[in-house]
C-alpha positions as a Markdown table, in Angstrom:
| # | Residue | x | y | z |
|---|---|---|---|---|
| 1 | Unk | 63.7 | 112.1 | 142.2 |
| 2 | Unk | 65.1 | 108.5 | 142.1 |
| 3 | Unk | 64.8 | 106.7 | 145.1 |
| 4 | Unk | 66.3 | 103.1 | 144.0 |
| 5 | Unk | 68.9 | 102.7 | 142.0 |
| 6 | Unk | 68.6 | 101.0 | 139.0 |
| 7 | Unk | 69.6 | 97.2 | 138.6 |
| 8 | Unk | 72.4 | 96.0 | 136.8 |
| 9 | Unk | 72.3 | 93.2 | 134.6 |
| 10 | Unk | 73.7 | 90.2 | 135.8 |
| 11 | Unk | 76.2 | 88.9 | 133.7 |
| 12 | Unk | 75.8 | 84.7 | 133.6 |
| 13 | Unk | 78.7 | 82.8 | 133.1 |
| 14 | Unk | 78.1 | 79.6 | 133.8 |
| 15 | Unk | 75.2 | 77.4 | 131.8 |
| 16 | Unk | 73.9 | 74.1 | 132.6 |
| 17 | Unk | 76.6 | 71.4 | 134.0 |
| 18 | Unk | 79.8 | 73.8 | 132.4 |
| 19 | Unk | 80.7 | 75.0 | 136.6 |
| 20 | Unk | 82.4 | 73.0 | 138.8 |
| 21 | Unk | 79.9 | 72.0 | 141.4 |
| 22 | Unk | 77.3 | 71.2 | 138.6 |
| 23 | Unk | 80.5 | 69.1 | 137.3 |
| 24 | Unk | 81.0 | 67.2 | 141.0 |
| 25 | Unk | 77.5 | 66.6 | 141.6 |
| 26 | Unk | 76.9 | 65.3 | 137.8 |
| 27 | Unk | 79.4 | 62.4 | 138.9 |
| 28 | Unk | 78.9 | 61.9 | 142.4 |
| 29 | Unk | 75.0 | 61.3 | 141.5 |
| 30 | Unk | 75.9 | 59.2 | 138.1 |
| 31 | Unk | 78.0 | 57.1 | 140.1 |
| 32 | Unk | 75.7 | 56.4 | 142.7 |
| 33 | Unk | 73.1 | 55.7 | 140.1 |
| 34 | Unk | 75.5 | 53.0 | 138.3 |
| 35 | Unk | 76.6 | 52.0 | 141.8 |
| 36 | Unk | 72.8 | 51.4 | 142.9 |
| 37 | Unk | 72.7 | 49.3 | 139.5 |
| 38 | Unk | 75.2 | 47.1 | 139.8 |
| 39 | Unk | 74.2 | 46.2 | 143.6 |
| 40 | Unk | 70.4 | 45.3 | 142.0 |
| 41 | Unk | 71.9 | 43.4 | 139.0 |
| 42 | Unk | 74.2 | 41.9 | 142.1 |
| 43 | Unk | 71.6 | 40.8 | 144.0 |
| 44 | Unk | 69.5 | 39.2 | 140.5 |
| 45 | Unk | 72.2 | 37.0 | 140.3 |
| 46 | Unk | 73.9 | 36.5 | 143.4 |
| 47 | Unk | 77.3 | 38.0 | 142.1 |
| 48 | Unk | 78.0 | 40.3 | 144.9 |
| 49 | Unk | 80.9 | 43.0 | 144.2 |
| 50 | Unk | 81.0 | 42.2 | 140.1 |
| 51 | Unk | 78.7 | 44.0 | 138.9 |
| 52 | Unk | 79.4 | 46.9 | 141.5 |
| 53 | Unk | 82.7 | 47.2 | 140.6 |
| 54 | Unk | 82.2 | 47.3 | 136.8 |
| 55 | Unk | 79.1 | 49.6 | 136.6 |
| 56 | Unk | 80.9 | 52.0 | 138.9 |
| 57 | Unk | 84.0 | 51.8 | 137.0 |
| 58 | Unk | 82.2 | 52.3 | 133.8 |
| 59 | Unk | 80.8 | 55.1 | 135.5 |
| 60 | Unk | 83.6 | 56.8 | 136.5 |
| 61 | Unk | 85.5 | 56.5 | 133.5 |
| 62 | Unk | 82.7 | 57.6 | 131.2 |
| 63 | Unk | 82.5 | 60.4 | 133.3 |
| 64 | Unk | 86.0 | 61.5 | 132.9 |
| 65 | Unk | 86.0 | 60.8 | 128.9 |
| 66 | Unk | 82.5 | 63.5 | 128.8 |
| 67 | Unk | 84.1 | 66.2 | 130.8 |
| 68 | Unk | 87.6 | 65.3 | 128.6 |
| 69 | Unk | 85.6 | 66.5 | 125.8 |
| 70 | Unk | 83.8 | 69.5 | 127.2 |
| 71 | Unk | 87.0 | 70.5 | 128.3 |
| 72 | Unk | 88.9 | 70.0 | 124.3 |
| 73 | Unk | 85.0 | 71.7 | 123.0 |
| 74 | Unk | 85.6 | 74.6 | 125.6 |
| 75 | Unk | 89.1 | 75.3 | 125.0 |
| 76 | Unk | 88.9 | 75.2 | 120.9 |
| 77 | Unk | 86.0 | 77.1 | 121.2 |
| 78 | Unk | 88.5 | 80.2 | 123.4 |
| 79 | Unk | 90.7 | 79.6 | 120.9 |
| 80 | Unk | 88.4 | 80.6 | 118.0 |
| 81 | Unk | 87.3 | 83.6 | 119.9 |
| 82 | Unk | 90.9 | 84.8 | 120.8 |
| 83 | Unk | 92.3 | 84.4 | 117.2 |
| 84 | Unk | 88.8 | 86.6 | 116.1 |
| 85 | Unk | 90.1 | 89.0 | 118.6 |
| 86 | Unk | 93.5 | 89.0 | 117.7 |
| 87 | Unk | 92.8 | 89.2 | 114.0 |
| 88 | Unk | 90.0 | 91.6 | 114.2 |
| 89 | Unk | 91.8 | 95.0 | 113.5 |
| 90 | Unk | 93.4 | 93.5 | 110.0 |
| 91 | Unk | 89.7 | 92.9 | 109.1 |
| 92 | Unk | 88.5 | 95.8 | 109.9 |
| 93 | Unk | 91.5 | 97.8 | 108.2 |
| 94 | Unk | 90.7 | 95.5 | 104.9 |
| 95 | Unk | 87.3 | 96.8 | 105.0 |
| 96 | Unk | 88.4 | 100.3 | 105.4 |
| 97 | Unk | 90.5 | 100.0 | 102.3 |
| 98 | Unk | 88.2 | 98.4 | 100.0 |
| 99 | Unk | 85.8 | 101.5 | 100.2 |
């Protein structure tokens, strides 16, 4: 007699900063990080807003440059897996034929 059912696996699709609120808070926190840095470097030498501005700014583009390229690394890497799909039945025919 089974009294629990049994557990399906969960299927995981999203690994380390690759989901959207992983992405948001990645930039939000690196921002505030460079932000922070540029107010200290500031204050050292009694610059206020330049180095603000630029330490944010070069966080905020970097920022969009890494997730340009996780974006092109994600999209060739659906690519691959689609043409492997789409092609798969004229390898497997080849195969077939050979033997």
């Amino acid at each position: 007699m089974k009294l629990l059912p049994t557990r399906k696996p969960v299927a995981r699709t999203a690994t380390s900063s690759h989901d959207s609120l992983g992405r948001g808070v990645e930039i939000a926190v690196s921002v505030g990080v460079f932000f922070v840095v540029g107010l200290l470097l500031d204050n050292a030498f009694e610059t206020r807003p330049v180095f603000m501005i630029l330490c944010s700014l070069f966080s905020v583009l970097g920022s969009f440059v890494r997730l340009w390229f996780v974006y092109d690394t994600d999209m060739q890497t659906q690519e691959v897996k689609r043409r492997d799909v789409a092609t798969r039945h004229m390898r497997s025919s080849d195969l077939v034929g050979k033997q």
